[in-house]
DOBA-711672 format. One record per atom (N, C-alpha, C, O): residue in three letters; x, y negated, z. Coordinates in steps of 0.001 Angstrom, whole numbers, plus 500000, padded with zeros to 6 digits. Layout:
N
alaXYZ...
This chain:
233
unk500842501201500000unk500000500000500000unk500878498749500000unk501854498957500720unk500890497791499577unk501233496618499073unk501114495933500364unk500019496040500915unk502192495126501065unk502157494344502251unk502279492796501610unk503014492581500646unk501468491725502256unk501532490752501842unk502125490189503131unk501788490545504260unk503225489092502781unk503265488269504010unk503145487194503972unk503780486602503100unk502167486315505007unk501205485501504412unk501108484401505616unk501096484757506794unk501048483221505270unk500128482155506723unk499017481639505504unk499048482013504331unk498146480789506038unk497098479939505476unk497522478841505032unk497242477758505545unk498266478999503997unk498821477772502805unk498209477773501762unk497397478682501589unk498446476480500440unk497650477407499629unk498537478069498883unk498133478812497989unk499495477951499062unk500527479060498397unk500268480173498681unk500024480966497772unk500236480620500136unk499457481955500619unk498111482487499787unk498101483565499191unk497321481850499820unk495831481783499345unk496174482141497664unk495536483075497180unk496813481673497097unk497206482009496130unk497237483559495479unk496964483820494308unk497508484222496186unk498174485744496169unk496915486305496954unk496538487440496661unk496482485848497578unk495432486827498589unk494124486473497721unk493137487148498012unk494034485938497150unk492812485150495822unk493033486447495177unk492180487321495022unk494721486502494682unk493987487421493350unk494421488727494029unk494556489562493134unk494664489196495086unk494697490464495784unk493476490923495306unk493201491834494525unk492502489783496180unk490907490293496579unk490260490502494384unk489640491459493920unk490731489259493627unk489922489625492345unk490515491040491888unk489769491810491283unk491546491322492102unk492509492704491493unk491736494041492211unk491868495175491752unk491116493809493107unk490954494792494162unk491715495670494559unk491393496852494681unk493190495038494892unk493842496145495073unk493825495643497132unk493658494682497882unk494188497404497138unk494514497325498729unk495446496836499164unk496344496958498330unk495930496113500384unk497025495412500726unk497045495261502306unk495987495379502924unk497978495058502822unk498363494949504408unk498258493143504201unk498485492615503112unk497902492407505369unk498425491078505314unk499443491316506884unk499008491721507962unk500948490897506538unk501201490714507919unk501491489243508057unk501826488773506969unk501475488387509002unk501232486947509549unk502563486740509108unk503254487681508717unk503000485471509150unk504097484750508994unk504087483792509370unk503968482845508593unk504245483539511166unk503558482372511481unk504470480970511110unk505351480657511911unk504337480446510353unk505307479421509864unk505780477877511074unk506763477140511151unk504366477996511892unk504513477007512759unk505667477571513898unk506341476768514544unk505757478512514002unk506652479191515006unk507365479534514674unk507928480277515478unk508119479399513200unk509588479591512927unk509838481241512265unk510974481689512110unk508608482011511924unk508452482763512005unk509343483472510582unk509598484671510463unk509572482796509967unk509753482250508090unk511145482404508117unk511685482597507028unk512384482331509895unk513404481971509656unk513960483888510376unk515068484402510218unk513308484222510776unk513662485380510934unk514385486742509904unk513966487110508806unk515591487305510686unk516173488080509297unk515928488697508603unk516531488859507542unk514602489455509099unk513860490265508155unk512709489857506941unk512187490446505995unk512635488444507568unk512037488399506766unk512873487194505425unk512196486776504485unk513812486949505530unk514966486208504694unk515446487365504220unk516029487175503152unk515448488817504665unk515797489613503377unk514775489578501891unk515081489826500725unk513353489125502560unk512584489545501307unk512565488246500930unk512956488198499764unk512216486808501480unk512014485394501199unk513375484865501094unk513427484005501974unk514310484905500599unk515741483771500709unk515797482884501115unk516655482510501915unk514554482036500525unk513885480463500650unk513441479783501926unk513169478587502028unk513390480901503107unk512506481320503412unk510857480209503807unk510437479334504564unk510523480960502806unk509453480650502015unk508079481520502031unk508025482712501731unk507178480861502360unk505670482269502276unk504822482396501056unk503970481574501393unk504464482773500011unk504471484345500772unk505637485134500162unk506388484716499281unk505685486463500819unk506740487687500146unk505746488681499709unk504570488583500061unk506077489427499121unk505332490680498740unk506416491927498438unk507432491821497752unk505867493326499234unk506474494137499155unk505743495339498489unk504991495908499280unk505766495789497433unk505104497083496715unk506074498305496525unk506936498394495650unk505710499469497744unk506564500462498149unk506577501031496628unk507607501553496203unk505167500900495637unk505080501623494337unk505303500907493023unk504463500628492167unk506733500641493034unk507181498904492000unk507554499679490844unk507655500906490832unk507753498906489878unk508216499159488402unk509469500575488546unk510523500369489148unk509158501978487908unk509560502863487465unk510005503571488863unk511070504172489000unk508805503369490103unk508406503957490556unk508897503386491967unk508194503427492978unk509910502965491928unk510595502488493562unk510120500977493886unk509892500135493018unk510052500852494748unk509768499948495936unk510540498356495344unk511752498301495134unk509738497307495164unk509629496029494853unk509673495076496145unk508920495278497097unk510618494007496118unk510134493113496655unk509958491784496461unk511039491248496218unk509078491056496466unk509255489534495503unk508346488230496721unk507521488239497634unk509482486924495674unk509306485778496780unk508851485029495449unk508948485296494251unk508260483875496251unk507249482597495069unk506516483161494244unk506664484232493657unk505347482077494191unk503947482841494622unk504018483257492667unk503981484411492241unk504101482256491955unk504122482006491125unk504899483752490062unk504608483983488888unk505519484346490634unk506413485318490162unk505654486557490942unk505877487715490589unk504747486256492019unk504102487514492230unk503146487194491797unk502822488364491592unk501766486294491192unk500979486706490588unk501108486981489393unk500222487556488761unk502429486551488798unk502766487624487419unk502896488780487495unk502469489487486583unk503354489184488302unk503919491051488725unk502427491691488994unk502190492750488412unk501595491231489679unk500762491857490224unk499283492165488823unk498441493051488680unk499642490863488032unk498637490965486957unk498870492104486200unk498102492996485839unk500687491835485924unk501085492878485039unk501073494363485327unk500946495218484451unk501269494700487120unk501221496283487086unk499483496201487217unk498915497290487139unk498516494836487431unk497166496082487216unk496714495830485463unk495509495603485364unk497250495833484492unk497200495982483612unk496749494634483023unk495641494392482544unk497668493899483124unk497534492652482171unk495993492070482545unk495229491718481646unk495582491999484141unk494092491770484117unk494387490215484967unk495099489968485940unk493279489111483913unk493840487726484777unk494997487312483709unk495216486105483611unk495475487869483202unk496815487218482447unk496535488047481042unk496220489237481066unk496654487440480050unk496098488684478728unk497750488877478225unk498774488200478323unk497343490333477574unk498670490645477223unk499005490231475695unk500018490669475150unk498158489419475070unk498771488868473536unk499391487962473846unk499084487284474827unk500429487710473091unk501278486564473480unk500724485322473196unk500760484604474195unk500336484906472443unk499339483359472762unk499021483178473582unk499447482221474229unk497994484073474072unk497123483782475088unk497893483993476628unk497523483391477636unk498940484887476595unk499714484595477953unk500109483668477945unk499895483088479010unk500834482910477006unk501608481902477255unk501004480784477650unk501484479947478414unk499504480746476922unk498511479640477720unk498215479897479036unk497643478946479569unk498418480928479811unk497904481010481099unk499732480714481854unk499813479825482702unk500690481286481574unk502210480852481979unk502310479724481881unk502621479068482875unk502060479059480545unk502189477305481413unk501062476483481907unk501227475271482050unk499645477186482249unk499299475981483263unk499720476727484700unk499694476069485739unk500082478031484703unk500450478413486323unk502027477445486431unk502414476747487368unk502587477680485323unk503909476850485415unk503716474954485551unk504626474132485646unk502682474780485525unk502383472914485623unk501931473066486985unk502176472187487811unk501020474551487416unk500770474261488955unk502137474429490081unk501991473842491153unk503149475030489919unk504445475531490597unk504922474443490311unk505601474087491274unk504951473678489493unk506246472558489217unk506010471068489533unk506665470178490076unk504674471186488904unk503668469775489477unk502536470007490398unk502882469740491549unk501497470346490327unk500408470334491456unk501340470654492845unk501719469658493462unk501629471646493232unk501628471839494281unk502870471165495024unk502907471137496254unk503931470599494200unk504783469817494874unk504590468541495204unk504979467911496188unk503703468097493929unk503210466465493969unk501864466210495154unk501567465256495874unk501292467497494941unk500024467083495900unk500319467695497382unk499394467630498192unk501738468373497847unk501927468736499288unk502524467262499672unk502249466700500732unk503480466649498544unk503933465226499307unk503183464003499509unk503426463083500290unk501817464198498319unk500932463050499067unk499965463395500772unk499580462754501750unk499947465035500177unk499578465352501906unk500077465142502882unk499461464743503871unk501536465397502839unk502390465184503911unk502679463825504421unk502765463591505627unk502868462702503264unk502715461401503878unk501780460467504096unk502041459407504665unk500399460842503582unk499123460422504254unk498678460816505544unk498005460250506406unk499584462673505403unk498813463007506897unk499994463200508014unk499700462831509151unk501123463669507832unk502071464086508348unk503387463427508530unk504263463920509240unk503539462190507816unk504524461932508014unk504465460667509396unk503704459720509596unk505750461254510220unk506090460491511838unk505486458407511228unk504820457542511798unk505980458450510288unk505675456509509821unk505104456410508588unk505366457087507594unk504012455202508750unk503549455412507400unk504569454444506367unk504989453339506711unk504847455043505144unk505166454560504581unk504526453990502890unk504301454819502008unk504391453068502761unk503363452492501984unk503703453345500709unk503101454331500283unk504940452654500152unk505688453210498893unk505361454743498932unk504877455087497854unk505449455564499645unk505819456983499813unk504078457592499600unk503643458573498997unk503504456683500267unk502280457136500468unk501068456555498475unk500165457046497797unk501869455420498466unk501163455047497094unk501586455881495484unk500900456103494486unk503115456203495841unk503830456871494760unk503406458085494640unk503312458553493506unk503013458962495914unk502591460499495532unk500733461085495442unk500149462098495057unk500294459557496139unk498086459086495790unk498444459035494679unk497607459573493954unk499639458495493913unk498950458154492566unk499423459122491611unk498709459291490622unk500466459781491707unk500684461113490822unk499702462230491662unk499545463364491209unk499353461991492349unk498357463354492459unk496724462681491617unk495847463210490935unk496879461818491936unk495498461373490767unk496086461803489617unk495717462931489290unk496974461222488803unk497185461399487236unk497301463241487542unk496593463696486644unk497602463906487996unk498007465305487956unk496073465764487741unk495615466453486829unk495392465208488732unk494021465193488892unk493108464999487541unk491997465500487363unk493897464075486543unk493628463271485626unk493659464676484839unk492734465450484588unk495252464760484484unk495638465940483444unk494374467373483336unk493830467882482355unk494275467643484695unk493018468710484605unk492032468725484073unk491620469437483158unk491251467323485037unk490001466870484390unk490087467200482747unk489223467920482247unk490990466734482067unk490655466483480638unk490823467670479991unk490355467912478878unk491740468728480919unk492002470379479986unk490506470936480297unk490035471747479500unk489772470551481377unk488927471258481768unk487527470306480773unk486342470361481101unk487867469792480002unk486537469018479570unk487123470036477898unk486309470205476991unk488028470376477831unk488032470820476822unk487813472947476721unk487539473525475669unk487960473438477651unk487723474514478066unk487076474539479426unk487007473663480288unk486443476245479378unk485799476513480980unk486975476725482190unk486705476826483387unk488051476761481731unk488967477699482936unk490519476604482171unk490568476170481020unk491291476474482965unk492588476168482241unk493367476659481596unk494387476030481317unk493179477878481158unk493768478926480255unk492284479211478983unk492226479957478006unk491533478503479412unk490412479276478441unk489596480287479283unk488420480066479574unk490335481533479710unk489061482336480058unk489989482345481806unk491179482132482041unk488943482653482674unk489559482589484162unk490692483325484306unk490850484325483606unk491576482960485170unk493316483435484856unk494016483331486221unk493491482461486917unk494869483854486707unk495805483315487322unk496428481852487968unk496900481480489043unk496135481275486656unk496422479546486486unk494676479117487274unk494499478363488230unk494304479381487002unk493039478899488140unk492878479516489263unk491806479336489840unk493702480242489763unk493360481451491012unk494927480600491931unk495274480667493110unk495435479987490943unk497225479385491697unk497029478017492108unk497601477538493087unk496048477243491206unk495418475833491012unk494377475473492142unk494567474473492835unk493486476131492294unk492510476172493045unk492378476034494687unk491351475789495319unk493646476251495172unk493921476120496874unk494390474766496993unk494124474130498012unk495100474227496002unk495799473109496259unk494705472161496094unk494776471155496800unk493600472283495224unk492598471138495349unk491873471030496617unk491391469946496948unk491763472044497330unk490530472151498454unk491124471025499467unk490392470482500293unk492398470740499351unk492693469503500407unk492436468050499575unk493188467106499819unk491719467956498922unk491653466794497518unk491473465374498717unk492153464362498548unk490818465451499493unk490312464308500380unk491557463860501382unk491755462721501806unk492422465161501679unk494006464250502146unk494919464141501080unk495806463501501645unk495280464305500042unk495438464304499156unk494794462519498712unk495258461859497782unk494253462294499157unk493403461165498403unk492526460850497216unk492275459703496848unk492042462041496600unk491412462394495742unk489902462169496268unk489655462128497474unk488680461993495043unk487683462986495260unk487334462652493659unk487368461920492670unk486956463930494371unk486503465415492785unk485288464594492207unk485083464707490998unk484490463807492925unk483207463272492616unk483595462401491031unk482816462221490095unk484641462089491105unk485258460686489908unk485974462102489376unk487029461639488942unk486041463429489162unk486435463989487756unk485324465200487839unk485227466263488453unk484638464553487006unk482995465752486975unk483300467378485857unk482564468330485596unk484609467063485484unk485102468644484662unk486055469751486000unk486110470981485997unk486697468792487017unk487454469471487875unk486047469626488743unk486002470746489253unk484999468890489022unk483842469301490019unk483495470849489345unk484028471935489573unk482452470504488487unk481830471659487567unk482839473210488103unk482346474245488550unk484489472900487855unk485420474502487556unk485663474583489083unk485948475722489455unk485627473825489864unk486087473741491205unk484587474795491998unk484653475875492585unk483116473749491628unk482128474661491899unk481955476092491403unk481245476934491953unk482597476252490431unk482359477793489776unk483534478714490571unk483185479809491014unk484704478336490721unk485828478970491686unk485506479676492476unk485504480902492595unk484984478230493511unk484634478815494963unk483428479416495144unk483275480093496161unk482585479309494399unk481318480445494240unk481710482262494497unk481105483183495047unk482987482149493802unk483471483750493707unk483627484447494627unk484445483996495428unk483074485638494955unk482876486265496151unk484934486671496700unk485457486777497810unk485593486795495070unk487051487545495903unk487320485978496173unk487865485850497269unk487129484843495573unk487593483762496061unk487679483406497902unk488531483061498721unk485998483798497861unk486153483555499437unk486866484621500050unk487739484513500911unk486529485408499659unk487102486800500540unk489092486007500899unk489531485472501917unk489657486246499792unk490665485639499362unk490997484258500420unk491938484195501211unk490156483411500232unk490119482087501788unk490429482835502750unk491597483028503088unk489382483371503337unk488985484041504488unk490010484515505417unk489847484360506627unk491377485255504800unk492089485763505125unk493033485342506353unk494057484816505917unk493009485401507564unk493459484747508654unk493001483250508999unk493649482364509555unk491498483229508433unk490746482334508892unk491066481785510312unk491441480634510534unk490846482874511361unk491186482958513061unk492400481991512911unk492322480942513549unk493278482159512312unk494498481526512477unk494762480086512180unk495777479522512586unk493567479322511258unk493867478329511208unk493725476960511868unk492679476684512455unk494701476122511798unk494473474923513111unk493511473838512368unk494041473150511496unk492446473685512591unk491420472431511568unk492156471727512724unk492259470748511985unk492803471293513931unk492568469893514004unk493500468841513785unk494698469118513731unk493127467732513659unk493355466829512849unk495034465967513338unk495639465032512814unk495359466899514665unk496395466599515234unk497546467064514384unk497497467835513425unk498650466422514936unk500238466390513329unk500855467312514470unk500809466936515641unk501355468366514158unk502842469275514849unk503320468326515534unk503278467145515189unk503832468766516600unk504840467868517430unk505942469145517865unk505841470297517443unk506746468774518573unk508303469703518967unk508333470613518137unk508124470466516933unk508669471928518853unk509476472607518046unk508273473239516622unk508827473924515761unk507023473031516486unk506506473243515876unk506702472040514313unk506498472396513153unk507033470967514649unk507166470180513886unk508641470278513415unk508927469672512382unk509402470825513923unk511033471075513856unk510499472366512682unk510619472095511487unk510083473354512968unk509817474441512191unk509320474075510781unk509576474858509867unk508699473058510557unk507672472743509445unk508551471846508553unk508970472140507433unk508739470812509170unk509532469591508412unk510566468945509043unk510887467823508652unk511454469761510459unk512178468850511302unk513640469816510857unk513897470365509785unk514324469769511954unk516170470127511704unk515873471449511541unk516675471985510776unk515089472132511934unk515220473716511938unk514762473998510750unk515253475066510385unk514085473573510001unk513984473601508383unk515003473647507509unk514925474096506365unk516181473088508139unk516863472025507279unk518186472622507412unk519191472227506820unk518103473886508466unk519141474267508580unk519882475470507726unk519261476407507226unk521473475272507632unk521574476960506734unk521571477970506866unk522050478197507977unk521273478942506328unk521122480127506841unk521932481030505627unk522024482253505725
């Protein structure tokens, strides 16, 4: 069985999305990231980065045991051993689903964690910091809207690239977004989360997550974005 190691990111959510559409069986074990959990040796054998999630498949390509880090490189693996499902195997049509998962890994989710982080998280506000990454997460917001006025899904038919895309919007309101002003990202956003593996996929260490509105402090904030982040390993 396939072990996922996972906290409630949407990077996490990412992989546990298309666990649940793949239906394949899987372990989730925690990775508590607020507790440093990410810097431990075992789990820097499978994450380098250390980075969530990892994935370990005892039953990997030509029969032995797999292990893979970024999210982006396991929902390729995982499409491909359940048979090209979520990702099509003609080459056109993969390559349309590889680069919008590749615009979400490179742009969405870096551009829209730093407007999160300095609207919500960062120790000072900083105007510049806070206006430079509101406003590339709008234009990033922008770019969608308009793929999505031209197709149902960002690949055309539902994919990967919408199963990788889709966690990072649900924070749209710290982020500084709303979906209300792009009525093509509303419409694909409402059809997403309708999906039963979608929620299932959320759901996943629900118990675990902190809604409140309070920022990390000590060593929890050291773990996330302070020296213990920052350190080498």
């Amino acid at each position: 069985m396939i072990d996922l190691y996972f906290w409630s990111t949407p990077n996490g959510y990412k992989v546990s999305i298309l666990l649940e559409e793949l239906g394949l069986p899987y372990n989730v074990i925690p990775v508590h990231i607020g507790k440093g959990d990410q810097f431990k040796p075992e789990f820097l054998k499978l994450s380098p980065n250390n980075k969530i999630p990892a994935l370990f498949d005892p039953d990997g390509p030509d029969g032995r045991p797999i292990a893979l880090f970024e999210s982006g490189a396991i929902m390729i693996y995982l499409a491909e051993k359940s048979g090209w499902k979520f990702m099509p195997q003609k080459t056109r049509a993969r390559y349309d689903v590889i680069q919008w998962l590749m615009f979400q890994m490179g742009g969405v989710g870096p551009m829209l964690g730093q407007a999160h982080h300095f609207r919500k998280y960062a120790p000072e506000q900083i105007q510049y910091a806070v206006d430079r990454y509101t406003n590339e997460a709008r234009r990033l917001y922008g770019v969608i809207d308009r793929r999505l006025g031209e197709a149902e899904f960002l690949a055309g038919e539902y994919s990967i690239a919408d199963m990788a895309t889709y966690p990072w919007l649900r924070a749209h309101k710290w982020q500084g977004q709303d979906i209300a002003e792009f009525p093509n990202i509303q419409r694909w956003y409402d059809t997403v989360r309708a999906r039963p593996a979608v929620q299932r996929g959320i759901a996943v260490l629900q118990e675990k997550v902190d809604k409140s509105a309070a920022k990390p402090t000590g060593e929890r904030w050291d773990n996330l974005f302070g020296t213990t982040q920052f350190q080498p390993r």
